[in-house]
N, CA, C and O atoms as CSV, one atom per row, in Angstrom:
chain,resi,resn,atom,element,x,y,z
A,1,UNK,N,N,1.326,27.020,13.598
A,1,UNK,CA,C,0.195,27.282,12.741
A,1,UNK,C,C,-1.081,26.902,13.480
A,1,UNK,O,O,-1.196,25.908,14.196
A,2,UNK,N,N,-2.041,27.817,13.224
A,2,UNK,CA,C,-3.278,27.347,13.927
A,2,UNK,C,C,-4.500,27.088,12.471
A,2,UNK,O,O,-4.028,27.385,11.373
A,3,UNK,N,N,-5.404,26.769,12.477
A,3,UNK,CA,C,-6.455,26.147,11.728
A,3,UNK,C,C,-7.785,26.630,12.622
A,3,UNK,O,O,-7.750,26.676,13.851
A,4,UNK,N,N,-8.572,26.868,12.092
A,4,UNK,CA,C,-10.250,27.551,12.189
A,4,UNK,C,C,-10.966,27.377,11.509
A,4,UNK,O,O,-11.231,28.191,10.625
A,5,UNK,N,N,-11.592,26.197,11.654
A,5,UNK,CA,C,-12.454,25.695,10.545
A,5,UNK,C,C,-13.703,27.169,10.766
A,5,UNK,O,O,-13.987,27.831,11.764
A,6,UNK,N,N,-14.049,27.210,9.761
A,6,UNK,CA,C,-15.654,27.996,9.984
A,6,UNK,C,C,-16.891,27.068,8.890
A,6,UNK,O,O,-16.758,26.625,7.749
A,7,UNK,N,N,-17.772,27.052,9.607
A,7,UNK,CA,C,-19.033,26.392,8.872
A,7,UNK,C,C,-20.117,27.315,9.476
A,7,UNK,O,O,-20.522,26.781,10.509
A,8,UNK,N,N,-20.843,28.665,9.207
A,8,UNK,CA,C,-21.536,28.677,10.032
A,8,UNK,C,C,-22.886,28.026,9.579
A,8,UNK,O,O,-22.964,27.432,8.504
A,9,UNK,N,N,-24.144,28.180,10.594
A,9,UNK,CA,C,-24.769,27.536,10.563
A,9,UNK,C,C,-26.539,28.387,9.828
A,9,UNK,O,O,-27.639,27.837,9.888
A,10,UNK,N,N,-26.271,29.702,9.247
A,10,UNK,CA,C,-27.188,30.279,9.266
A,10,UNK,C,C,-26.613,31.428,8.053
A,10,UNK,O,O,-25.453,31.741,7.785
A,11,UNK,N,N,-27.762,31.850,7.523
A,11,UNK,CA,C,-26.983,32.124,5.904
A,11,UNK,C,C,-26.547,31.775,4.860
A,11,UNK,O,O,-26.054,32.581,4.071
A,12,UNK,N,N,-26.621,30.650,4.652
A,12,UNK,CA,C,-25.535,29.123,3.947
A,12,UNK,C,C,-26.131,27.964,3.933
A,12,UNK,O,O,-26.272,27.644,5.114
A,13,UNK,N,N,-26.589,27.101,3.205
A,13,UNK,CA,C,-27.246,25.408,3.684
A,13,UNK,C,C,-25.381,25.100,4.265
A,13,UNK,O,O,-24.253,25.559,4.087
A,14,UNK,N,N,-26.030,24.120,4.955
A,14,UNK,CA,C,-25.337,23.598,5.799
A,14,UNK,C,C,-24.144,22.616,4.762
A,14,UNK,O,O,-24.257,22.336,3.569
A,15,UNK,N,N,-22.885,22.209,5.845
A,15,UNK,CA,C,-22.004,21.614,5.594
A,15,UNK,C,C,-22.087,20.291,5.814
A,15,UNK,O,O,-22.315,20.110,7.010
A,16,UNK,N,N,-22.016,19.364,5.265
A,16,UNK,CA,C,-22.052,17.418,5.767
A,16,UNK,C,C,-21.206,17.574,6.599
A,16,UNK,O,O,-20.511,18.578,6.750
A,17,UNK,N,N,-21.188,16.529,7.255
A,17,UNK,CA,C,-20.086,16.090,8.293
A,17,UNK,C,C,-18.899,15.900,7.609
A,17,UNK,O,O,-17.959,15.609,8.349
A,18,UNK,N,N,-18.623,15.980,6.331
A,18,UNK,CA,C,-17.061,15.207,6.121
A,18,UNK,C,C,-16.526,16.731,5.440
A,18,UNK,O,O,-16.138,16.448,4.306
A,19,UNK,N,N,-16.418,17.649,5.586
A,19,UNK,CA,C,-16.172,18.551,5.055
A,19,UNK,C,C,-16.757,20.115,5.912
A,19,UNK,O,O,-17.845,20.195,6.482
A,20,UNK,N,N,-15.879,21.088,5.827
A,20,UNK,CA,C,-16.028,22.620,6.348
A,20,UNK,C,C,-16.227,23.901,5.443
A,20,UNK,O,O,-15.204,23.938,4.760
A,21,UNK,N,N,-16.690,24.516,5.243
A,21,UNK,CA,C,-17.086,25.484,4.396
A,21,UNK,C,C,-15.837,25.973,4.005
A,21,UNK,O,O,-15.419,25.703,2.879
A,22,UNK,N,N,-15.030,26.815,4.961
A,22,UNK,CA,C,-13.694,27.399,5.425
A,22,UNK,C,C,-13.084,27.003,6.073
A,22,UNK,O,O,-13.600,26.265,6.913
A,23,UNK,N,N,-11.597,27.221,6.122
A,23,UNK,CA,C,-10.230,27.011,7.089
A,23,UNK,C,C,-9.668,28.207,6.913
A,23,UNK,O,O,-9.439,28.589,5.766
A,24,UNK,N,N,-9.375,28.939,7.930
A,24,UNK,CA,C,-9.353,30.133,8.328
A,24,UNK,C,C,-7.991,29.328,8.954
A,24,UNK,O,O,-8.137,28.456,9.811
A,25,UNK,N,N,-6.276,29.820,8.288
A,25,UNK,CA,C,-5.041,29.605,8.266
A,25,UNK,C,C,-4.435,30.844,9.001
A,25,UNK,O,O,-4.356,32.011,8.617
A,26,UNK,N,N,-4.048,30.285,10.114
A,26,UNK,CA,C,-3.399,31.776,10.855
A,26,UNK,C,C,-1.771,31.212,11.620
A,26,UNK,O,O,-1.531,30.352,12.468
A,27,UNK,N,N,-0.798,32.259,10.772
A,27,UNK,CA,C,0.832,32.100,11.410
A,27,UNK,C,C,1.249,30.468,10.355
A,27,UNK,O,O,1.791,29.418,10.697
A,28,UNK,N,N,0.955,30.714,9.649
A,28,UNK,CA,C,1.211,29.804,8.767
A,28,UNK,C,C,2.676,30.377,7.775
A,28,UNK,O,O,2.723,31.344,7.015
A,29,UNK,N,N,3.668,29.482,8.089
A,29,UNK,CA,C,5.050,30.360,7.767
A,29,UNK,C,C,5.449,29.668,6.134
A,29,UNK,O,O,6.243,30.152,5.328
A,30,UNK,N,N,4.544,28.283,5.955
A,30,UNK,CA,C,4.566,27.682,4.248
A,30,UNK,C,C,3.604,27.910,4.171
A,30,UNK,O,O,2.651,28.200,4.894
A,31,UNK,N,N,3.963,27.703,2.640
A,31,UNK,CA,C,2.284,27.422,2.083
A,31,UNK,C,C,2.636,26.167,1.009
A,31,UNK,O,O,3.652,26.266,0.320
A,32,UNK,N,N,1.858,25.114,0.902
A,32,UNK,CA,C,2.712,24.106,-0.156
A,32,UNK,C,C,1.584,23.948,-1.418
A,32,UNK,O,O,0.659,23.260,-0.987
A,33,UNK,N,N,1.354,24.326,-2.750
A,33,UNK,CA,C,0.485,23.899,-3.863
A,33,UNK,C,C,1.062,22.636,-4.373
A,33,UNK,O,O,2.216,22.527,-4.789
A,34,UNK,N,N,-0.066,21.417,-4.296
A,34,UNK,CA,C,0.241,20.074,-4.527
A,34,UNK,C,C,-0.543,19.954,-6.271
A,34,UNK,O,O,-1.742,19.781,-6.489
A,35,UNK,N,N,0.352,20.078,-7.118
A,35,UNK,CA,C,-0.261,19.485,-8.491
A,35,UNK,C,C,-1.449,18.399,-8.461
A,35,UNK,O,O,-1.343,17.561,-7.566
A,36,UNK,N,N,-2.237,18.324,-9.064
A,36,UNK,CA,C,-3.029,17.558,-9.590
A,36,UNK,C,C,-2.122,16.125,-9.380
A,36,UNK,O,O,-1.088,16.102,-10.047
A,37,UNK,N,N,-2.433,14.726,-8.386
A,37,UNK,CA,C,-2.037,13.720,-8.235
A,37,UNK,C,C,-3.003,12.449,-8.376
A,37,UNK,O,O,-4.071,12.079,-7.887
A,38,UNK,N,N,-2.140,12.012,-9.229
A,38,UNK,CA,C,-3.205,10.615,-9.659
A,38,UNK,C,C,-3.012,8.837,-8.829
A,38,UNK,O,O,-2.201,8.739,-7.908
A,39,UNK,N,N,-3.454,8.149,-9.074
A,39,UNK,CA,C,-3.479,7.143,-8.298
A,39,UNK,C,C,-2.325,6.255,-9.115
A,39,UNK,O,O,-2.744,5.105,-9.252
A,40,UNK,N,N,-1.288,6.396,-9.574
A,40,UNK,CA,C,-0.137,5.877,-10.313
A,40,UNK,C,C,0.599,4.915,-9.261
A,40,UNK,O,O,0.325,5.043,-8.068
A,41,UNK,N,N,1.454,4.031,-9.649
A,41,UNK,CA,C,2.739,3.895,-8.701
A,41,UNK,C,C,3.657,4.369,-9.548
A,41,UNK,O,O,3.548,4.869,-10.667
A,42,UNK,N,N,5.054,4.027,-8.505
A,42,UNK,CA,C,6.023,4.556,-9.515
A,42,UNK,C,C,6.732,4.743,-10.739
A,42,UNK,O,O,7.399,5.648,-11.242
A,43,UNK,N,N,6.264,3.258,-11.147
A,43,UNK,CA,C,6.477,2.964,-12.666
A,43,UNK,C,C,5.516,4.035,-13.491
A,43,UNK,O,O,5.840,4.415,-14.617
A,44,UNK,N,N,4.474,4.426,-12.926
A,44,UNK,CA,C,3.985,5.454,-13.578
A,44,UNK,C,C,2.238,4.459,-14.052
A,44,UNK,O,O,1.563,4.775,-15.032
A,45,UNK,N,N,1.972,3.636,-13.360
A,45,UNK,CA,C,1.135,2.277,-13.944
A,45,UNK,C,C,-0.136,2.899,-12.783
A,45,UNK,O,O,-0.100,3.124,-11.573
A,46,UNK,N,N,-1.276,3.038,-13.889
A,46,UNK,CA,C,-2.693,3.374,-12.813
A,46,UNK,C,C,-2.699,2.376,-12.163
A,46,UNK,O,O,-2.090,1.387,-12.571
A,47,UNK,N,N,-3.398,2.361,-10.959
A,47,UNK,CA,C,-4.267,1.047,-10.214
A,47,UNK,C,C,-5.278,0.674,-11.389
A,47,UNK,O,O,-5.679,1.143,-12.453
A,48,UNK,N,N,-5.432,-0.301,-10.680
A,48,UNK,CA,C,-6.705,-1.536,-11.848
A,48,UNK,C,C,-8.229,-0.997,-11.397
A,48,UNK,O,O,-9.091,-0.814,-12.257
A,49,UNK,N,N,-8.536,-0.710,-9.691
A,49,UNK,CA,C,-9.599,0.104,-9.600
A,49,UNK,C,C,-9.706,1.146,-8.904
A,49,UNK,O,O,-8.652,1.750,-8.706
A,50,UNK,N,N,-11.049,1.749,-8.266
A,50,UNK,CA,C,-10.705,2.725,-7.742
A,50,UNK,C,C,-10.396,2.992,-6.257
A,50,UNK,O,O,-10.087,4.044,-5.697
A,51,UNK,N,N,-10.582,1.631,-5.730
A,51,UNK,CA,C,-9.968,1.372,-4.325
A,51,UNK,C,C,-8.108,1.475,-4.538
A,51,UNK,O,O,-7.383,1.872,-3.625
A,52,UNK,N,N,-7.522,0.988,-6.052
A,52,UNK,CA,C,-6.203,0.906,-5.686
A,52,UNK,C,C,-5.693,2.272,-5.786
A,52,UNK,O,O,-4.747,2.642,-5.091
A,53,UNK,N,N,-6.328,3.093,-6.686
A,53,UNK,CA,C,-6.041,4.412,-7.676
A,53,UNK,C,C,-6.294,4.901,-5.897
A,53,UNK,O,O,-5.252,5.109,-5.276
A,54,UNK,N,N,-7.559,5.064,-5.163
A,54,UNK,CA,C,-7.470,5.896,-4.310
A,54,UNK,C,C,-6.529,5.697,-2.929
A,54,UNK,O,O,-6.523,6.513,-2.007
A,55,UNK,N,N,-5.787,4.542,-2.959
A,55,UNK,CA,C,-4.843,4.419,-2.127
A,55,UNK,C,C,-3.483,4.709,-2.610
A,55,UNK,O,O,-2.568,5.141,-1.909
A,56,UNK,N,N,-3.421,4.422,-3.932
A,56,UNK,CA,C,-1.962,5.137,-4.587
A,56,UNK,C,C,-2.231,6.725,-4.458
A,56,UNK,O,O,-1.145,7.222,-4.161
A,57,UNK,N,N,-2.964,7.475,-4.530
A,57,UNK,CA,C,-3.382,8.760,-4.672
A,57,UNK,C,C,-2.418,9.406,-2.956
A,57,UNK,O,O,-1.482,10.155,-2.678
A,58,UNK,N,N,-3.106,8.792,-2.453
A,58,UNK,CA,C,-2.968,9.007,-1.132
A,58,UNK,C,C,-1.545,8.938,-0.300
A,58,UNK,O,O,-0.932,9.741,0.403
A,59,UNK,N,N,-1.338,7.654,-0.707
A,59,UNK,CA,C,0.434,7.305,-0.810
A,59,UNK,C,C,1.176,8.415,-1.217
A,59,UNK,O,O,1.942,9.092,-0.531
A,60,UNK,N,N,0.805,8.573,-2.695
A,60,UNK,CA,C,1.545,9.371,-3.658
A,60,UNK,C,C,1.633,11.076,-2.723
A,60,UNK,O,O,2.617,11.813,-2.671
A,61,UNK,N,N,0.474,11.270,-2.183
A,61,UNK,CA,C,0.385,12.647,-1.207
A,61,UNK,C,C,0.994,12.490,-0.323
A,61,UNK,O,O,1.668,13.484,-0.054
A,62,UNK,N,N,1.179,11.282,0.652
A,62,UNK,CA,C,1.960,11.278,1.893
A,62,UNK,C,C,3.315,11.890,0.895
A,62,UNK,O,O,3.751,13.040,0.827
A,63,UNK,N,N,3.664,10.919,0.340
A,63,UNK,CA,C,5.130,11.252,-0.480
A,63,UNK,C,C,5.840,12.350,-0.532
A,63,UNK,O,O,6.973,12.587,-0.116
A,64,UNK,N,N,4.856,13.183,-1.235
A,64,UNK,CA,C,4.989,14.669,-1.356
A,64,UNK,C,C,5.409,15.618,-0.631
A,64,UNK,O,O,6.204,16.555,-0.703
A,65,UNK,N,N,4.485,15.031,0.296
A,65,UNK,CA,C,4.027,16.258,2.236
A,65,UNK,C,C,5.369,16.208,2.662
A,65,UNK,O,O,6.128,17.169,2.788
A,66,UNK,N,N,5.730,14.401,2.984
A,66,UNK,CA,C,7.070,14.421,3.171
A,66,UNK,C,C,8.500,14.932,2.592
A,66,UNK,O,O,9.509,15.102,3.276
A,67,UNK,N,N,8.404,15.102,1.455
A,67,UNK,CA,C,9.561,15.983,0.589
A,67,UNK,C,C,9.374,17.011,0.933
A,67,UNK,O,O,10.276,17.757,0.551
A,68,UNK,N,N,7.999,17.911,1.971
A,68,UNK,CA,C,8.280,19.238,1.947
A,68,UNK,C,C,8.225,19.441,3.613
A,68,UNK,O,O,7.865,20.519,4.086
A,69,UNK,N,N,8.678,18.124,4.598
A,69,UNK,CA,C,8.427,18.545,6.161
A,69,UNK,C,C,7.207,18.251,6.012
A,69,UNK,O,O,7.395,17.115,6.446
A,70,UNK,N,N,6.090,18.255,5.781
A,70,UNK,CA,C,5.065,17.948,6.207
A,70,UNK,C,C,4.325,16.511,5.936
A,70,UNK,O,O,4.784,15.478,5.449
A,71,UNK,N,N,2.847,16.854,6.488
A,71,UNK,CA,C,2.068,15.469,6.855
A,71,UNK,C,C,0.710,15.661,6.260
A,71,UNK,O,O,0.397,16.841,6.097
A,72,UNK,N,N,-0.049,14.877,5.947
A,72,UNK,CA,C,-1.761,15.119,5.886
A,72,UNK,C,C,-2.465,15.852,6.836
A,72,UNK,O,O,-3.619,16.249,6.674
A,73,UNK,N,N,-1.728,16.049,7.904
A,73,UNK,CA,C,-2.068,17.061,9.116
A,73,UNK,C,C,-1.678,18.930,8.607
A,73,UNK,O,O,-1.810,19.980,9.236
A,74,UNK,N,N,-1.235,18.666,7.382
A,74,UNK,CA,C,-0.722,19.695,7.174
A,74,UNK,C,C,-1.973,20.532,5.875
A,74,UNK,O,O,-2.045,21.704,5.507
A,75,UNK,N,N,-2.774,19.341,5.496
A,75,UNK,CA,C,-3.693,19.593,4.257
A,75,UNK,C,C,-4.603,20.823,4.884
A,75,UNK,O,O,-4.844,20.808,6.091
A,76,UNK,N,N,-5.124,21.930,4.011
A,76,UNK,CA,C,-6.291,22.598,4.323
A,76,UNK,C,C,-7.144,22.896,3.265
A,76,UNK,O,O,-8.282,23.363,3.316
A,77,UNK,N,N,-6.383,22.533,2.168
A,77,UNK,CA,C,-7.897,22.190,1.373
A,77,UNK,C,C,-8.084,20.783,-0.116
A,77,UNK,O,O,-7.189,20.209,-0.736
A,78,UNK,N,N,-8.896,20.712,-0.182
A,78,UNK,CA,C,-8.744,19.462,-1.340
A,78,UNK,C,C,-9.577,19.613,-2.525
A,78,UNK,O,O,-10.765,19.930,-2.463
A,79,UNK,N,N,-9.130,19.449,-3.288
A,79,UNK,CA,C,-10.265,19.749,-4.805
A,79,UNK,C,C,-10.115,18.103,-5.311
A,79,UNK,O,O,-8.978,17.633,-5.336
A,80,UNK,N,N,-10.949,17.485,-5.598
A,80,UNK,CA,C,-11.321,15.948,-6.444
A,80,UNK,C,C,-11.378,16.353,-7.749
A,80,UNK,O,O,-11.962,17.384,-8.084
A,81,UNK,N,N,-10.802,15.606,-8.533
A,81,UNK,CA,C,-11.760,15.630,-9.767
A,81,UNK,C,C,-11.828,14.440,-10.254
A,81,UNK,O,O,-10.816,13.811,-10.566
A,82,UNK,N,N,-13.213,13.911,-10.399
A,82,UNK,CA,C,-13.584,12.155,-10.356
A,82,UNK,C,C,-14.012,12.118,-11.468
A,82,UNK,O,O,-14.762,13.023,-11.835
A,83,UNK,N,N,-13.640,10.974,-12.416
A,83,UNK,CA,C,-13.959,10.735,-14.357
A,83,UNK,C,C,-15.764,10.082,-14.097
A,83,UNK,O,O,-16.425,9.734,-15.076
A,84,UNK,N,N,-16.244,10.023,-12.890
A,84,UNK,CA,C,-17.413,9.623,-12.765
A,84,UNK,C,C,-17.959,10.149,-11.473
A,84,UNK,O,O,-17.223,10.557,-10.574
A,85,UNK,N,N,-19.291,10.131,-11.398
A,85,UNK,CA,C,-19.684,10.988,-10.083
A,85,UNK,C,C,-19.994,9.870,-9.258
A,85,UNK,O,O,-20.042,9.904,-8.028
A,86,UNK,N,N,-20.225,8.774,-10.056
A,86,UNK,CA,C,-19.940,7.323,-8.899
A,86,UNK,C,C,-19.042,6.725,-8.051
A,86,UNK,O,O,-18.936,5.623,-7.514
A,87,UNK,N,N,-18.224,8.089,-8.089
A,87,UNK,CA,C,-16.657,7.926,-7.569
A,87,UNK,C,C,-17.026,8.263,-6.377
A,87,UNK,O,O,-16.609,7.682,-5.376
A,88,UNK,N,N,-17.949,9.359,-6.348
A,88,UNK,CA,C,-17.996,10.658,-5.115
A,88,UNK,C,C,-17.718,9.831,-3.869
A,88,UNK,O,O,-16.625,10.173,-3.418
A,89,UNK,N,N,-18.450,8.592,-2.922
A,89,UNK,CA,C,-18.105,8.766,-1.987
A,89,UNK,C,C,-17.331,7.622,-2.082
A,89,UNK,O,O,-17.542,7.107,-0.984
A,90,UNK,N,N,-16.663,6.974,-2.603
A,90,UNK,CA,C,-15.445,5.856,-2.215
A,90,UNK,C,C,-14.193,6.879,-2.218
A,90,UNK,O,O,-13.208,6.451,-1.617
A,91,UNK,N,N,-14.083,8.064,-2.755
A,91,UNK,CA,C,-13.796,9.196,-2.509
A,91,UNK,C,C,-13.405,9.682,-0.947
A,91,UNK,O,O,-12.394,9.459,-0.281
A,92,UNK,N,N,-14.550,10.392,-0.662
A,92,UNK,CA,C,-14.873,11.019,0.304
A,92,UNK,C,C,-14.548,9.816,1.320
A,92,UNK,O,O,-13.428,10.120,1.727
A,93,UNK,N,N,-14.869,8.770,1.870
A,93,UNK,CA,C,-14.612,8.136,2.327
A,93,UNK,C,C,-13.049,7.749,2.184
A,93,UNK,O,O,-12.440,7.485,3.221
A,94,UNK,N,N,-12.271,7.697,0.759
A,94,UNK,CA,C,-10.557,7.586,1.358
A,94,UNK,C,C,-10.252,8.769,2.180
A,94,UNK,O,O,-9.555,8.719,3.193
A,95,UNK,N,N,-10.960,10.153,1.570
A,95,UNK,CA,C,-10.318,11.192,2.739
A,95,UNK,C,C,-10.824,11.259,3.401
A,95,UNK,O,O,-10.185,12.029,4.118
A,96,UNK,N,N,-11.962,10.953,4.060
A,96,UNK,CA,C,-12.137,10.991,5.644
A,96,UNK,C,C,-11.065,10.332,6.242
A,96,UNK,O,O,-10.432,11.041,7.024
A,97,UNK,N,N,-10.621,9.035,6.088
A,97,UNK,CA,C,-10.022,7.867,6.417
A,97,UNK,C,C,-8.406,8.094,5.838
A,97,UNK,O,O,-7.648,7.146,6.041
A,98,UNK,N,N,-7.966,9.035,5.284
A,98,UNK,CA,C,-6.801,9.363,5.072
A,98,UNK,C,C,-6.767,10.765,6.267
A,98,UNK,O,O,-6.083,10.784,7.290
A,99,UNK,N,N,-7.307,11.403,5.993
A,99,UNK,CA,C,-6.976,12.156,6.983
A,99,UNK,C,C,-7.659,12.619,8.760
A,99,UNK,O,O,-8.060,13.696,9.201
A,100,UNK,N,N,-7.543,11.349,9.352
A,100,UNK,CA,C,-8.096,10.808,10.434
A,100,UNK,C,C,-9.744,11.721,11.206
A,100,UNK,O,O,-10.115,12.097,12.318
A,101,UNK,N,N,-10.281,11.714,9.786
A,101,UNK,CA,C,-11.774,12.239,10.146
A,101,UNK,C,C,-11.535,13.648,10.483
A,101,UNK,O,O,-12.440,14.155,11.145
A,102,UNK,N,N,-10.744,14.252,10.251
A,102,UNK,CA,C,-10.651,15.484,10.050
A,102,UNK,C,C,-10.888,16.459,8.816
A,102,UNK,O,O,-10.224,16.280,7.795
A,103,UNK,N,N,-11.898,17.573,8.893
A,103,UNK,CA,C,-12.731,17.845,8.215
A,103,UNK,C,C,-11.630,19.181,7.537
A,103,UNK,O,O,-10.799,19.849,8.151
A,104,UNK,N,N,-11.923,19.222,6.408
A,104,UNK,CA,C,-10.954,20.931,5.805
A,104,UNK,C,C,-12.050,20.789,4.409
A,104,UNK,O,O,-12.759,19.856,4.032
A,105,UNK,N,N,-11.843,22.001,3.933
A,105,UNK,CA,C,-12.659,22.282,2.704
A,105,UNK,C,C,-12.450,21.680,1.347
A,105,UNK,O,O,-11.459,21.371,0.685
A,106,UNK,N,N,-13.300,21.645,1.236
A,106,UNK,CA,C,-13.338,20.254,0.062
A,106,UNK,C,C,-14.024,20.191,-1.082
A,106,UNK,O,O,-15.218,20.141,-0.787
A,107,UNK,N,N,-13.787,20.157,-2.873
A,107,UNK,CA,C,-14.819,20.291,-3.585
A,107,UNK,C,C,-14.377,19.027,-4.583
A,107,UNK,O,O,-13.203,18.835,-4.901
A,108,UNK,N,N,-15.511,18.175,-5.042
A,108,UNK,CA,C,-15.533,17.171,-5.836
A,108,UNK,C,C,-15.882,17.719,-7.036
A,108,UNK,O,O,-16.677,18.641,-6.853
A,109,UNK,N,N,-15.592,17.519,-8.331
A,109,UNK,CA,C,-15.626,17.761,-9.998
A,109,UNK,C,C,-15.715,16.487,-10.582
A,109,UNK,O,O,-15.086,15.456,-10.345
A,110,UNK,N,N,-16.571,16.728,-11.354
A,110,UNK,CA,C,-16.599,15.199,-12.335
A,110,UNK,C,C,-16.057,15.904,-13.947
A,110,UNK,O,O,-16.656,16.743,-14.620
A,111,UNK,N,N,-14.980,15.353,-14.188
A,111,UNK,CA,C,-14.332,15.844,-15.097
A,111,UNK,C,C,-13.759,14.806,-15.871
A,111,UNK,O,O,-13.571,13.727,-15.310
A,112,UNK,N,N,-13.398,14.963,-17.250
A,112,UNK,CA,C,-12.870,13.879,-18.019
A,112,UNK,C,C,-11.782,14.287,-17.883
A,112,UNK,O,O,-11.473,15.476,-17.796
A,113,UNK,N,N,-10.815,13.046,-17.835
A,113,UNK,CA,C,-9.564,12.737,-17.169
A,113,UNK,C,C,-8.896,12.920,-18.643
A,113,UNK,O,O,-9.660,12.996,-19.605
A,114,UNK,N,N,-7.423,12.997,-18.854
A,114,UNK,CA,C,-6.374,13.039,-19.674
A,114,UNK,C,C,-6.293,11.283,-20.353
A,114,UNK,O,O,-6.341,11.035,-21.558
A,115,UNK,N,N,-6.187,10.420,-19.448
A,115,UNK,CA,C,-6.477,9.989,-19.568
A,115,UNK,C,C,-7.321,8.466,-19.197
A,115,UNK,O,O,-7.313,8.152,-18.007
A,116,UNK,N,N,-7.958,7.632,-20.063
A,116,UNK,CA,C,-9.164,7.138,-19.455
A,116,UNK,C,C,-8.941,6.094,-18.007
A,116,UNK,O,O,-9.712,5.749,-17.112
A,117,UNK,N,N,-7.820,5.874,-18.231
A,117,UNK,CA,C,-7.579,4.946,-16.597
A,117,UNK,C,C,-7.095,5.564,-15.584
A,117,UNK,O,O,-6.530,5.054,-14.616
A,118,UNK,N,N,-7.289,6.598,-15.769
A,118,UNK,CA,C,-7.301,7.805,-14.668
A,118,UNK,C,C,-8.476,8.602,-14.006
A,118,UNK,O,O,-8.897,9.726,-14.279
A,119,UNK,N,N,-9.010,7.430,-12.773
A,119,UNK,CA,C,-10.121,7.568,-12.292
A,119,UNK,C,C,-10.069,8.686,-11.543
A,119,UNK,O,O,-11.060,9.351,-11.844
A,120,UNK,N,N,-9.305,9.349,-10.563
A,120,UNK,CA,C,-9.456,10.349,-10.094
A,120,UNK,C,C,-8.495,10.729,-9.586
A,120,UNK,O,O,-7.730,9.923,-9.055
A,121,UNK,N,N,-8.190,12.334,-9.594
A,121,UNK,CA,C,-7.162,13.136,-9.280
A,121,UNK,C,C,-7.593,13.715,-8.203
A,121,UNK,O,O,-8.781,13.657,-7.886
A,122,UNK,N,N,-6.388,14.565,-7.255
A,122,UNK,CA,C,-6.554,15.043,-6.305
A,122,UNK,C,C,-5.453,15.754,-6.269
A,122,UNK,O,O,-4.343,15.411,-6.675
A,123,UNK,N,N,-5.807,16.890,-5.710
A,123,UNK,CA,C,-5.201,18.706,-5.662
A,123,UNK,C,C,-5.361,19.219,-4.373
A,123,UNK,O,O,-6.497,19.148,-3.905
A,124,UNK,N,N,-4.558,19.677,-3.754
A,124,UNK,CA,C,-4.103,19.780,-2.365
A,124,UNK,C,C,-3.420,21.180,-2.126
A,124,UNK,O,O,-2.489,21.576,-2.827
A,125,UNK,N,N,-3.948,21.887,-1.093
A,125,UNK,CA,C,-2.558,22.982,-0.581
A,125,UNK,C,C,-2.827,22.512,1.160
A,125,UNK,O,O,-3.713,22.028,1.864
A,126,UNK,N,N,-1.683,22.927,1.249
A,126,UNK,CA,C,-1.138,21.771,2.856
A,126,UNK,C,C,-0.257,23.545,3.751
A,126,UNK,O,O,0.545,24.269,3.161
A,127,UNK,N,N,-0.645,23.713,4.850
A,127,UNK,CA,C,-0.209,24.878,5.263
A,127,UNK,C,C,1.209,24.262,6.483
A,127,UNK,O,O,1.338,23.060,6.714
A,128,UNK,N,N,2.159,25.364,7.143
A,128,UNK,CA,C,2.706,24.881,8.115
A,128,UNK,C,C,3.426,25.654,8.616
A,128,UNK,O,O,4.069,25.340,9.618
């Protein structure tokens, strides 16, 4: 599988550094849709904040990748949806730092959660 980020630079306001406009997926023989994943452990128990929620989140994705052959190397795009927009970059900052500063397309939502100790979800398709 190859990956092509595109951001161009003209036509478009520009892209931040932690994120790409497009990923342009070529010879990609999966395709994996990751449900909406919350910062739970296994008992099914939120984290207490949003440093724990966003490291269970993350966990909980390695988890996944792995049940299907794959890795966070495998992510190409990510949708957030944060119960506060004060979430945005402790956020952005687990996925920079989850997925070793590597940039794929990315959109944050501030949305009310199911429920209230459910600071933020995360939605994933992972190519390979």
């Amino acid at each position: 599988m190859l990956t092509v980020p595109h951001s161009p630079t003209t036509g478009v306001y520009p892209a931040t550094a932690d994120y790409v406009h497009a990923m342009e997926v070529r010879q990609a023989e999966r395709l994996l849709f990751v449900a909406g994943t919350m910062g739970l452990d296994e008992r099914g128990v939120p984290g207490a904040t949003l440093a724990e929620q966003l490291n269970l989140i993350w966990a909980n994705l390695r988890a996944i990748l792995a049940a299907a052959d794959m890795t966070v190397d495998n992510i190409v795009r990510i949708t957030s949806y944060l119960r506060d927009p004060s979430y945005a970059d402790a956020n952005a900052d687990a996925r920079v730092k989850a997925l070793n500063g590597r940039v794929v397309p990315t959109t944050a939502i501030v949305a009310q959660t199911l429920t209230s100790d459910w600071m933020v979800e995360l939605e994933i398709i992972a190519a390979g």
